[in-house]
C-alpha positions as CSV (number, residue, x, y, z in Angstrom):
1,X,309.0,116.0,-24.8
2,X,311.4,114.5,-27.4
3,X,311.8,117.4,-30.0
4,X,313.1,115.3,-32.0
5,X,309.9,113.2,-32.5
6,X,306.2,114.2,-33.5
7,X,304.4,113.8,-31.1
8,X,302.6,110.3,-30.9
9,X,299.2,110.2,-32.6
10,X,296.5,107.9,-31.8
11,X,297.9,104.6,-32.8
12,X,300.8,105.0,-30.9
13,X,299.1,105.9,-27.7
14,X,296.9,102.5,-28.2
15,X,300.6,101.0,-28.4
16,X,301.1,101.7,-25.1
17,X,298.0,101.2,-23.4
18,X,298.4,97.7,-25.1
19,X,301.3,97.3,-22.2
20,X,298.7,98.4,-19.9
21,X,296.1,95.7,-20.8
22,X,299.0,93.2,-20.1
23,X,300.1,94.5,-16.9
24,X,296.5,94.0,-16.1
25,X,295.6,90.6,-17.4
26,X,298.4,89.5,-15.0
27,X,297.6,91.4,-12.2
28,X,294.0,90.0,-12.1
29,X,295.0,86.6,-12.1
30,X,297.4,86.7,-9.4
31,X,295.4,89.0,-7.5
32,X,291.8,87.8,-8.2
33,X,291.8,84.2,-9.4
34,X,294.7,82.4,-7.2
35,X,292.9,84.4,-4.4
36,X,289.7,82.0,-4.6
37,X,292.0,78.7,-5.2
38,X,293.6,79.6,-1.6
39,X,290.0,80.8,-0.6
40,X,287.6,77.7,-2.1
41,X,290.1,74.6,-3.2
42,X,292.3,75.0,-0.8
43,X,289.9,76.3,2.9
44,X,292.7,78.7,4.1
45,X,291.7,81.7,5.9
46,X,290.8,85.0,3.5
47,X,293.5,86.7,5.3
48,X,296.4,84.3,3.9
49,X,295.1,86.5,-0.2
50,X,294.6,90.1,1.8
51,X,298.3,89.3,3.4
52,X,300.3,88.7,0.6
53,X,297.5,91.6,-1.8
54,X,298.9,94.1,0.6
55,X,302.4,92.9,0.3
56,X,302.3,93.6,-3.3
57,X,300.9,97.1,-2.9
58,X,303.7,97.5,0.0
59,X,306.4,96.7,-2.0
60,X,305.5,99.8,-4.7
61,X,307.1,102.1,-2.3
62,X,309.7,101.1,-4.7
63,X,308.5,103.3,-7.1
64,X,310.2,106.5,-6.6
65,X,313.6,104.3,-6.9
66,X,312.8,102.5,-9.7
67,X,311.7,105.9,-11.2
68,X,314.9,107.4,-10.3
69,X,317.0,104.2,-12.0
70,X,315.6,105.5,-15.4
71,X,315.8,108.7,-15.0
72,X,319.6,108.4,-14.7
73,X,319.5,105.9,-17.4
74,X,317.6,108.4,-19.6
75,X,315.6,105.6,-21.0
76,X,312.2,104.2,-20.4
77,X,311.8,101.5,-22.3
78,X,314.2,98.7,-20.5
79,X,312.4,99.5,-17.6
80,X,309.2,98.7,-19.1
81,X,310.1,95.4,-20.3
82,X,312.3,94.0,-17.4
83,X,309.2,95.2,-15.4
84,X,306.8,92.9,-16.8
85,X,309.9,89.9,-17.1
86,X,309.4,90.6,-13.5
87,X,305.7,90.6,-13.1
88,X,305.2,87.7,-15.4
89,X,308.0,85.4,-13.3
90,X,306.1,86.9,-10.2
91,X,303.0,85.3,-11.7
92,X,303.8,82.0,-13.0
93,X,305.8,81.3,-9.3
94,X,302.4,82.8,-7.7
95,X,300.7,80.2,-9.5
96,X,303.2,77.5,-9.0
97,X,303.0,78.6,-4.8
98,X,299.0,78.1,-4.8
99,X,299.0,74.7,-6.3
100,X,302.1,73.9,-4.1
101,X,299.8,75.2,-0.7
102,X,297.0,72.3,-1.4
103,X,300.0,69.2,-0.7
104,X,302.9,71.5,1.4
105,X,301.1,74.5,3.0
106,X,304.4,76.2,4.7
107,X,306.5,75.9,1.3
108,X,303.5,77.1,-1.1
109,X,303.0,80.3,1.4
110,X,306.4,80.8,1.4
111,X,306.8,80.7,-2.4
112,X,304.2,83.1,-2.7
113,X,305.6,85.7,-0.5
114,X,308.4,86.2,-3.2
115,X,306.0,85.5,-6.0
116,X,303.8,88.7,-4.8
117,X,306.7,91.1,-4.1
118,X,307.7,90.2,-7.7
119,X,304.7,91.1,-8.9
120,X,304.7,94.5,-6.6
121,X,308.0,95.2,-8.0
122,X,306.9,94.7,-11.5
123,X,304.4,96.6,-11.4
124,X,306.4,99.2,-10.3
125,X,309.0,99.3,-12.4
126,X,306.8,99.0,-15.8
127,X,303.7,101.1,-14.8
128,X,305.8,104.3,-13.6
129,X,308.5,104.5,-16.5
130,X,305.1,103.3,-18.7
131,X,303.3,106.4,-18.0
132,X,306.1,109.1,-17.8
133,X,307.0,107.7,-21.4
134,X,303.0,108.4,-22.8
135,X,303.8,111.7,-20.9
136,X,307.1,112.3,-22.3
137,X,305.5,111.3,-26.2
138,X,302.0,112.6,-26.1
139,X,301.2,116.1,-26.5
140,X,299.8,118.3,-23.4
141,X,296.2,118.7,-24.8
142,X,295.8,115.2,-25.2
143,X,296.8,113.5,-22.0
144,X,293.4,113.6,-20.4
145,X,292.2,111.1,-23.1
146,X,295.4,109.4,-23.2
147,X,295.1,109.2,-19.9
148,X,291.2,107.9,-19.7
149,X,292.4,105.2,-22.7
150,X,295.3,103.6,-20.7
151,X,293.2,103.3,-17.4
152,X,290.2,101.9,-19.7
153,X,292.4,98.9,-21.5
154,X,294.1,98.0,-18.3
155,X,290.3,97.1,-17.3
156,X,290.1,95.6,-20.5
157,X,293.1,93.5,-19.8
158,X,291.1,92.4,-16.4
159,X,287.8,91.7,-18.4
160,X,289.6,89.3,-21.0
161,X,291.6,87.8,-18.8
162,X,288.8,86.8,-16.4
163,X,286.7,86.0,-19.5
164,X,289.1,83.4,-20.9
165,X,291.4,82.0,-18.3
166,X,287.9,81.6,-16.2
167,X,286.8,78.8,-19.1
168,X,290.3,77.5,-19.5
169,X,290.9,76.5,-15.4
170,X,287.7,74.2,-15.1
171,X,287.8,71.6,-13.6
172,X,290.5,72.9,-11.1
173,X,294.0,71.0,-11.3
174,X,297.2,72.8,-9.8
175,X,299.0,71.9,-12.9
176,X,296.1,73.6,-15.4
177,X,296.2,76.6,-13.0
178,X,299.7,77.3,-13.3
179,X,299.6,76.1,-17.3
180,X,297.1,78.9,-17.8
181,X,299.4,81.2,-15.2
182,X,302.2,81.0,-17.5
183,X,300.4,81.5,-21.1
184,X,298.7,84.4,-19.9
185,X,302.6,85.4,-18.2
186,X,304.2,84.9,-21.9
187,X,301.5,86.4,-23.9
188,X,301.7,89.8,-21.9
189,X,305.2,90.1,-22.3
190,X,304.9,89.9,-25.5
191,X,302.2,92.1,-25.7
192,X,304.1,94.8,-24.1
193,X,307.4,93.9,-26.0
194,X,305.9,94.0,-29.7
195,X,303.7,97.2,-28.3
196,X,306.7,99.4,-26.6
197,X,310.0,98.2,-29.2
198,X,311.3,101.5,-31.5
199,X,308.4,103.8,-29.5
200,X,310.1,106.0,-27.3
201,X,312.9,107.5,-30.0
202,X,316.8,107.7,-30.0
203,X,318.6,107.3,-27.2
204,X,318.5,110.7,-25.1
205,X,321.4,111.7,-22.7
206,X,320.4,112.0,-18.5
207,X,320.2,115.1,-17.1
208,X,323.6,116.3,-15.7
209,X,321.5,116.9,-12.2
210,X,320.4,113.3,-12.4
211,X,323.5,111.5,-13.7
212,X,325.6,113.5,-10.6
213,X,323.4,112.6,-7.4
214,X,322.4,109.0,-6.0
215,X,318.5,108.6,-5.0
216,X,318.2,109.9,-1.4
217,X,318.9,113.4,-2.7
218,X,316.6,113.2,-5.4
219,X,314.1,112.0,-3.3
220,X,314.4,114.9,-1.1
221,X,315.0,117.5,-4.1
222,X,311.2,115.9,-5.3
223,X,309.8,116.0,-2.3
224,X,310.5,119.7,-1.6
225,X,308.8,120.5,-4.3
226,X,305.4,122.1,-3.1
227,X,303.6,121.4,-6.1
228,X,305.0,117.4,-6.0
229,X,304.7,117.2,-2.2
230,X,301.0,118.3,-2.3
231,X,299.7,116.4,-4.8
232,X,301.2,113.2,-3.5
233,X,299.3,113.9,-0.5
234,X,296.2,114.8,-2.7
235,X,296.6,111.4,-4.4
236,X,297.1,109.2,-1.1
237,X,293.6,111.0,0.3
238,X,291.7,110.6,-2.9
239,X,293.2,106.7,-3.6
240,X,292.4,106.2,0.1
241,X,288.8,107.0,-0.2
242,X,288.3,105.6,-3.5
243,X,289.1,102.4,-2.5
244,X,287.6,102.5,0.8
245,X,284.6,101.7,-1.1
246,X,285.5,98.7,-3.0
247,X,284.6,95.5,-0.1
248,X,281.6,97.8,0.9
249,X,279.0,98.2,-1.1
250,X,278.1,95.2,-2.5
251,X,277.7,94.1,0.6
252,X,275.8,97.3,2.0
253,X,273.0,96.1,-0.2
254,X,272.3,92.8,-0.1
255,X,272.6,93.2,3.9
256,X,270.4,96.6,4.3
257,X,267.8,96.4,1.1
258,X,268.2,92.1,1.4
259,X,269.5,91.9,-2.3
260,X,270.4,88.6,-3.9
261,X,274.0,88.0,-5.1
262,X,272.8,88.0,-8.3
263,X,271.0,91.2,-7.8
264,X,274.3,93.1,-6.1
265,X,276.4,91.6,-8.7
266,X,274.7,93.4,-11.1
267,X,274.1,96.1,-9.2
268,X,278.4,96.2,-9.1
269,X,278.3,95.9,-13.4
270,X,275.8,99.6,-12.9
271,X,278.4,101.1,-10.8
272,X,281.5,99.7,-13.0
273,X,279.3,101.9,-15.9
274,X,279.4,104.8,-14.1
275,X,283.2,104.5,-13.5
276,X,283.8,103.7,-17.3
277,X,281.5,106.7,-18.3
278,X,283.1,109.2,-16.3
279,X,286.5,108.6,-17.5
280,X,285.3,108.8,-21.2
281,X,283.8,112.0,-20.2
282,X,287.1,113.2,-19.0
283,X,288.5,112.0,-22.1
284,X,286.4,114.5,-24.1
285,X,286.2,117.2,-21.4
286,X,290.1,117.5,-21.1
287,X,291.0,117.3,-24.6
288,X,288.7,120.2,-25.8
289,X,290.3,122.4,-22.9
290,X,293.2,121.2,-23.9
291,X,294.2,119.1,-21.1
292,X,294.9,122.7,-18.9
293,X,295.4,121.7,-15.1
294,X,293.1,124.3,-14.1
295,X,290.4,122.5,-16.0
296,X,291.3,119.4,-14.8
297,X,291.4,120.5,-10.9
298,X,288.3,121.4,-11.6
299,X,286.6,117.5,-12.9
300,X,288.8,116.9,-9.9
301,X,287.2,119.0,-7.6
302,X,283.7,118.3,-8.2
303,X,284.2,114.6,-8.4
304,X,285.1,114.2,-5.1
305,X,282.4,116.5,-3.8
306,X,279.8,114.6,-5.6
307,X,281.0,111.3,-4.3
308,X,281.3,112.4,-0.8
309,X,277.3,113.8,-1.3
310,X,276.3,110.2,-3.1
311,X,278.0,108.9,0.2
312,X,275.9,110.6,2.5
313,X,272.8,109.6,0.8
314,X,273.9,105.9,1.1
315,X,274.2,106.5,5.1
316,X,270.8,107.3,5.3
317,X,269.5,105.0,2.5
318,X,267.9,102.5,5.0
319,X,266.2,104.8,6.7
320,X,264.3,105.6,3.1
321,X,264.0,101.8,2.5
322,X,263.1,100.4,-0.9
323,X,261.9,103.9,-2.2
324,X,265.6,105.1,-2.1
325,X,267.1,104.9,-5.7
326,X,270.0,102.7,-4.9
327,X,270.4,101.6,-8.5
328,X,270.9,105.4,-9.8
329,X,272.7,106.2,-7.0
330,X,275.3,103.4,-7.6
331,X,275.9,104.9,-11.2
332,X,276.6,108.1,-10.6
333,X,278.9,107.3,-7.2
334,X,280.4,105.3,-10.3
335,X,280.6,108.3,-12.6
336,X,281.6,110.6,-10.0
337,X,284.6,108.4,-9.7
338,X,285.6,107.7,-12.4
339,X,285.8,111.2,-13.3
340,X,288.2,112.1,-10.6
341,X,290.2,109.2,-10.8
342,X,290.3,109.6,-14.9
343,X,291.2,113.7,-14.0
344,X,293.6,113.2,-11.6
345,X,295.4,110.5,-13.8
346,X,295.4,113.4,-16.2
347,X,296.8,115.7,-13.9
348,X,299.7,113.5,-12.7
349,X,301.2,113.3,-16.4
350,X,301.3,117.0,-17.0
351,X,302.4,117.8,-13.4
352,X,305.1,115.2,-13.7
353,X,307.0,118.0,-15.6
354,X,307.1,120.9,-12.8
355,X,309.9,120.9,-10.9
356,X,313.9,120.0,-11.5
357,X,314.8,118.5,-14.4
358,X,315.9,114.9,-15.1
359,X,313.3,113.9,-12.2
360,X,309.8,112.7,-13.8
361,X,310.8,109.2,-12.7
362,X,311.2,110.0,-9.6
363,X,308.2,112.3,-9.2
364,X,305.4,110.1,-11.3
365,X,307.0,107.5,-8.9
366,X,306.3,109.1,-6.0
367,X,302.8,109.6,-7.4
368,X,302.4,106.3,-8.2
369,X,303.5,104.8,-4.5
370,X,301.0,107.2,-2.7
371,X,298.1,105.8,-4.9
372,X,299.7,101.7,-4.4
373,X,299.2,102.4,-0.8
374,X,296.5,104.2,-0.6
375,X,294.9,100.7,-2.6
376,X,296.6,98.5,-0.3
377,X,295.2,100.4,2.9
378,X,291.6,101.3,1.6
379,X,290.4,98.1,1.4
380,X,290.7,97.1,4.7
381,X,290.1,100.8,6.3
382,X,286.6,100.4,5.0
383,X,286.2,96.9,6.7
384,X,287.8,97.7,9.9
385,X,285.3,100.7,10.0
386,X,282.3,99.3,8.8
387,X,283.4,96.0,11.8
388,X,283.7,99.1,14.3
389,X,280.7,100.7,13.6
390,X,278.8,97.6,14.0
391,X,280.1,96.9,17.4
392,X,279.7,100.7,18.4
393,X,276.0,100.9,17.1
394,X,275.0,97.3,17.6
395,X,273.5,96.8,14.3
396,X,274.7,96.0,10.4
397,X,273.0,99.1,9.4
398,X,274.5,101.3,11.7
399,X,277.9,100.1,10.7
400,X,277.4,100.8,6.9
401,X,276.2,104.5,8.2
402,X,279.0,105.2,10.4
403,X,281.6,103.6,7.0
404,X,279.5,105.7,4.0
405,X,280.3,108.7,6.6
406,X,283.8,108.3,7.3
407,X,284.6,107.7,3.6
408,X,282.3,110.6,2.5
409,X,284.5,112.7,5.1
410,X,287.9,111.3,3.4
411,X,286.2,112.8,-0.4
412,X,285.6,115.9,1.5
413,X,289.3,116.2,2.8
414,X,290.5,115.1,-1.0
415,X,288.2,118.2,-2.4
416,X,289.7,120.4,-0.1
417,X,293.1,119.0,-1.1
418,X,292.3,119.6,-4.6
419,X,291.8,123.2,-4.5
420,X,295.4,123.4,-4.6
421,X,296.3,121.0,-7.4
422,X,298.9,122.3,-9.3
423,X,299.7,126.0,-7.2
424,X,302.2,126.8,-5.8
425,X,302.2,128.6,-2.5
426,X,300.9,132.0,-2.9
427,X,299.6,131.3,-5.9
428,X,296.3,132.7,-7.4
429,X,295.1,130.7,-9.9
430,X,297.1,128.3,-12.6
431,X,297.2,128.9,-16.5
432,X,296.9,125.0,-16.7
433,X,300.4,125.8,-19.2
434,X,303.1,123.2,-18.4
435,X,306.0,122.7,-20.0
436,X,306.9,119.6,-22.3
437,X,307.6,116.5,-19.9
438,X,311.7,115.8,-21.1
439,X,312.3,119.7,-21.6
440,X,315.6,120.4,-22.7
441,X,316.8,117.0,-23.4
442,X,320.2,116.5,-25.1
443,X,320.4,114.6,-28.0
């Protein structure tokens, strides 16, 4: 941490989950909104959105490097705001690409290819210096709420977004869709600028280790790192599985217990609850044990064993019919993940300190590009599976069992994974203790 700061209080941690919100209100509307323009207005195939989704998730494997650019830099801060400069131009010419497609398809696609790894890149770069700064300025025991509180006003950023631009774009005209593109694009950047300006402290000197080497060896330094290495591949598992989920069951209902889309939409907002109570209850949980890793592994651990059980239920679900409690089942699938999620968030920003010095960039990056392609892949794992299982079994039912199954197996492997969050080979047991984030930082 800074020593010579406090650390930052309440207020200051809103601050930056304020940049948060606005990374999400843009993500949303490029990722959500311009999706059903290319879907609805314009007829083109749903894979033309999923293409150029994953290509923003692809494009965070940047992560590690742009962590590694301010860790030599020794300052987070620039990265933050040229990272949403970047995501709000990625936006606006995302925008501008989707109006383009409905009078010159090959130009509008081929603007949005650019405008999507802009965003990628901006996402990057901001999110990963964004959250080792909170680590860096927010003191151990309260980094699970801090934590919990980012994650929960990046949704808000989604919910307002949605909320406001969904009023402002009707009727739809390409020039009112990238009018509202660009004021939502300006008013995040200013968002994070005003939240993130004087935050992070004097200027602090790199790390003589970081200053001296280029990124290839501090990739490698990271990545031997057992502690780093292993809960990458705990967060790639986890992500994976998590998101597996997410184009599955809302479907699964109104195809096995004949829901309306009504009815599965607000059988979505019950699950969405879950998720939001669970990382409020890591929130509470982690700060009164005082945000210790072994604590935390722990949330972690029986998280992902409780969703891989709620998943097994779900596979047999149609064989109980309309007796099976699908609506509580939804919510505490929900809660189960959103306490793992909210616990391993938690986890990441006081692991991000063990190992070399002058390398949380590159670590939380490396963190951070497991779980962007772990996103990027989930979604269409879980379809491909649930297509497979269909054709193997010969029915929609047997499809979602064979899914619900595979995911539930992919929780199982994350618990497993988890036992050894934070341990180093050979290692007993963990103290939780971790040192402060910036360590011996010269001044």
């Amino acid at each position: 941490m800074n020593n010579s700061l406090p650390p930052l209080g309440w207020l200051g941690i809103l601050r930056l989950g304020l940049v948060q919100t606005a990374l999400g209100a843009v993500v949303v509307l490029t990722t959500a909104a311009l999706n059903r323009v290319m879907v609805v207005e314009h007829a083109l195939p749903a894979t033309l959105p999923g293409v150029l989704v994953a290509l923003h998730y692809a494009v965070q494997m940047l992560r590690p490097r742009l962590g590694h650019g301010s860790d030599q830099g020794g300052r987070r801060t620039p990265w933050i705001i040229g990272g949403m400069a970047v995501l709000g131009l990625g936006g606006v010419l995302a925008a501008v690409a989707v109006a383009w497609m409905g009078t010159a398809l090959v130009p509008g696609i081929a603007l949005a290819v650019v405008a999507f790894l802009l965003v990628g890149i901006g996402v990057g770069a901001a999110g990963t210096s964004l959250l080792v700064l909170l680590a860096s300025r927010v003191a151990p025991a309260r980094r699970p709420a801090a934590a919990s509180l980012v994650w929960i006003m990046m949704i808000a950023g989604f919910v307002l977004t949605t909320a406001i631009s969904g009023r402002l774009l009707d009727p739809y005209e390409g020039t009112r869709l990238v009018a509202v593109s660009a004021g939502v694009s300006a008013l995040a950047f200013l968002l994070a600028l005003v939240a993130v300006t004087g935050i992070e402290g004097p200027t602090q000197a790199a790390p003589a280790a970081s200053a001296r080497s280029g990124f290839g060896p501090a990739l490698k330094e990271v990545w031997a790192e057992p502690v780093a290495r292993h809960f990458t591949i705990f967060v790639f598992v986890s992500m994976l599985a998590y998101s597996a989920q997410d184009l599955i069951l809302e479907p699964f209902a109104g195809t096995v217990f004949g829901m309306s889309l009504g009815e599965t939409t607000r059988l979505s907002s019950v699950q969405h609850g879950g998720v939001l109570a669970g990382m409020i209850l890591i929130a509470i949980v982690g700060s009164l044990s005082g945000g210790r890793v072994a604590v935390l592994r722990g949330w972690i651990l029986g998280g992902c064993l409780a969703a891989c059980a709620l998943l097994v239920a779900l596979a047999g679900a149609g064989m109980a019919g309309a007796s099976f409690p699908l609506r509580e089942s939804f919510f505490v699938l929900g809660l189960a993940n959103g306490a793992f999620a909210a616990a391993a968030i938690a986890t990441m920003m006081q692991l991000v300190s063990q190992g070399a010095e002058g390398r949380q960039g590159v670590r939380m990056g490396m963190f951070g590009a497991a779980q962007a392609i772990a996103f990027g892949a989930g979604g269409l794992a879980g379809t491909v599976v649930l297509d497979l299982g269909r054709l193997l079994t010969g029915s929609a039912g047997g499809g979602y069992v064979t899914v619900f199954l595979a995911d539930a197996g992919l929780f199982l492997a994350a618990a497993m994974l988890a036992l050894r969050i934070g341990r180093a080979p050979g290692q007993r047991a963990s103290t939780g203790n971790v040192p402060p984030l910036m360590g011996r930082q010269r001044a």
